[in-house]
FITORMAR-148773 format. One record per residue (C-alpha): residue number from 1; x, y, z. Coordinates in nm, 3 decimals. Each point is the difference from the previous one (the first is absolute). Layout:
BEGIN
<r nr="NUM" x="X" y="Y" z="Z"/>
...
***
This chain:
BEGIN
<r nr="1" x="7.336" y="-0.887" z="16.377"/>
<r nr="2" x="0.367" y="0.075" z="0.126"/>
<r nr="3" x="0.157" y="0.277" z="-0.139"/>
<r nr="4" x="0.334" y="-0.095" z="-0.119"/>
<r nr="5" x="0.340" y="0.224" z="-0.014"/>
<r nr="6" x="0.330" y="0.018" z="-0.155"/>
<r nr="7" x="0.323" y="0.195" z="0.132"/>
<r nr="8" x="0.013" y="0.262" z="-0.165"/>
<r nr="9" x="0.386" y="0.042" z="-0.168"/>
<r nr="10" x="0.079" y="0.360" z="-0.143"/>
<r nr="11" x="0.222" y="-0.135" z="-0.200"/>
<r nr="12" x="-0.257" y="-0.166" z="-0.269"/>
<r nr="13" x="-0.153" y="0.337" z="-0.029"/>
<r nr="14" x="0.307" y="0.178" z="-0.060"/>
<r nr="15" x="0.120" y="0.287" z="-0.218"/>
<r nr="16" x="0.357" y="0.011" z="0.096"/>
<r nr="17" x="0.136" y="0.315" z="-0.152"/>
<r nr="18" x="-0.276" y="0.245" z="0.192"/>
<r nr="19" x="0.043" y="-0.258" z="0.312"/>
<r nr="20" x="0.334" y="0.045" z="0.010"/>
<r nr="21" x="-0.026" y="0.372" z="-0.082"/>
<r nr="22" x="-0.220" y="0.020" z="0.293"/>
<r nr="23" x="0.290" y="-0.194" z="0.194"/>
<r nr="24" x="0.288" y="0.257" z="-0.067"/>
<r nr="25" x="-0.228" y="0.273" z="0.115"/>
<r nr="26" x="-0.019" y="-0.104" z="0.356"/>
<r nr="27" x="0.357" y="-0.006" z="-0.007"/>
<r nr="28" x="0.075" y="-0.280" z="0.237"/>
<r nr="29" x="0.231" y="-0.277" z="-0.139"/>
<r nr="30" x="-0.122" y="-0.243" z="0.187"/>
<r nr="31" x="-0.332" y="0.010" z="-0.136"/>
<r nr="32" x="0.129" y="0.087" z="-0.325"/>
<r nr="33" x="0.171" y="-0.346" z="0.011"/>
<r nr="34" x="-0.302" y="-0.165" z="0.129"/>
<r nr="35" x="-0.241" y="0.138" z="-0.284"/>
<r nr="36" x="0.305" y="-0.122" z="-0.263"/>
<r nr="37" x="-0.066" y="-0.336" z="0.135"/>
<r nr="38" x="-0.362" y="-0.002" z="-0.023"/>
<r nr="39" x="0.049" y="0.116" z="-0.381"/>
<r nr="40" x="0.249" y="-0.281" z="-0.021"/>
<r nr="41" x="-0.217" y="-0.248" z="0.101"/>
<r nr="42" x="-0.284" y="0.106" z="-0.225"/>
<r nr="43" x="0.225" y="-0.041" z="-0.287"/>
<r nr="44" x="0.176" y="-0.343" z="0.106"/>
<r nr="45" x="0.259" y="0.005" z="0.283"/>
<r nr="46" x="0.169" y="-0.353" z="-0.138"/>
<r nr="47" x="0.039" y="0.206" z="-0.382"/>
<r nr="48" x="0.148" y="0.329" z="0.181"/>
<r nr="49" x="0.256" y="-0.225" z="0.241"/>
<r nr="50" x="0.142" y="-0.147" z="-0.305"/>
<r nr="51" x="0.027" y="0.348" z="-0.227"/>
<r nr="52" x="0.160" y="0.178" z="0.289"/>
<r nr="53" x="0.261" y="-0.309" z="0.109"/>
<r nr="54" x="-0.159" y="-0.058" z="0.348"/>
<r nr="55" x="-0.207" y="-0.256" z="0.204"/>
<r nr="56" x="-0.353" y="0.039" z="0.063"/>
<r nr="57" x="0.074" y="-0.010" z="0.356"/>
<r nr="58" x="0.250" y="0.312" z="0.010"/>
<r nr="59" x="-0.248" y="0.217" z="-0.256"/>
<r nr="60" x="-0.305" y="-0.118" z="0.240"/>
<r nr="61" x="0.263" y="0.125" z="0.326"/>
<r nr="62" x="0.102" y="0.289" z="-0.209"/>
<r nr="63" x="-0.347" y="0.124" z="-0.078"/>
<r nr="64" x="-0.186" y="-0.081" z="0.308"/>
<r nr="65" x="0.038" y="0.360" z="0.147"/>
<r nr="66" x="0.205" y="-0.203" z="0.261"/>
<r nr="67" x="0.314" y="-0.005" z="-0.146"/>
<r nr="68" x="0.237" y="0.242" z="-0.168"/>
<r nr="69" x="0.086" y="-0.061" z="-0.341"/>
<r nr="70" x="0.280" y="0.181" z="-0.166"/>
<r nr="71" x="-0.108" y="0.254" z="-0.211"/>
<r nr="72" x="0.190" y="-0.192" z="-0.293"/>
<r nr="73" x="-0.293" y="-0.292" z="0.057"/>
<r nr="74" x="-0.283" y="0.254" z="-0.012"/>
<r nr="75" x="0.114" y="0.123" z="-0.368"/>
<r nr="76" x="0.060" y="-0.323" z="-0.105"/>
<r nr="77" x="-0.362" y="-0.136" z="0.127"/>
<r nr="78" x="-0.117" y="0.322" z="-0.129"/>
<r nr="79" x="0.117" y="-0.080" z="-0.355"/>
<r nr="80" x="-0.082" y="-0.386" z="0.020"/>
<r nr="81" x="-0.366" y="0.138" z="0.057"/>
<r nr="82" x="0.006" y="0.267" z="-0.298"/>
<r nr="83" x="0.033" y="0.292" z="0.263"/>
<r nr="84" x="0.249" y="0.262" z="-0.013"/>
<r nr="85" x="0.134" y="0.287" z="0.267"/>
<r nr="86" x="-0.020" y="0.292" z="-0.140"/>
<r nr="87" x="0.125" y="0.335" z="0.196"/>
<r nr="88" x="-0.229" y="0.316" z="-0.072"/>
<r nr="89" x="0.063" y="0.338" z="0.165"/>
<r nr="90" x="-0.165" y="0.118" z="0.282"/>
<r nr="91" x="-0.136" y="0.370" z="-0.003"/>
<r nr="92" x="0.196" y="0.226" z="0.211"/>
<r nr="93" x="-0.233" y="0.010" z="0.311"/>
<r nr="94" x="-0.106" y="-0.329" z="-0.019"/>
<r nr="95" x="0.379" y="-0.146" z="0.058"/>
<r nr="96" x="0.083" y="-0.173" z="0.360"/>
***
């Protein structure tokens, strides 16, 4: 008997607030952008395009990681997903 697989898509397993969490703590945009598309296409890329005015083409470009969305299309993705930015203070010795 063959054993049979499936691709295995993060995105169906998904709990976007501690994933993307997890995102802003590495600090890169690039990945952050790239995680914020995986979250958007667990939730419905076609629903987000439409609540944030865009094309599914320039969200996919924008949140591939490749690209580099303005930061006014990351806060509106961000609330289109039920996400928000929220800053928090760093302790003194922890700061960059």
């Amino acid at each position: 008997m063959a054993l049979e697989t499936h691709p295995f898509d993060i995105a169906e397993h998904l709990d976007a607030e501690e994933f993307m969490k997890a995102a802003f703590e590495e600090g890169d945009p690039a990945f952050i952008a790239r995680c914020l598309g995986i979250v958007a296409r667990a939730r419905g890329m076609t629903k987000l395009a439409r609540d944030v005015g865009m094309s599914r083409a320039a969200l996919y470009k924008a949140f591939s990681g490749e690209g580099n969305p303005k930061f006014a299309t990351i806060l509106k993705g961000m609330k289109a997903l039920g996400l928000e930015l929220t800053p928090v203070l760093v302790k003194a010795g922890d700061a960059a």
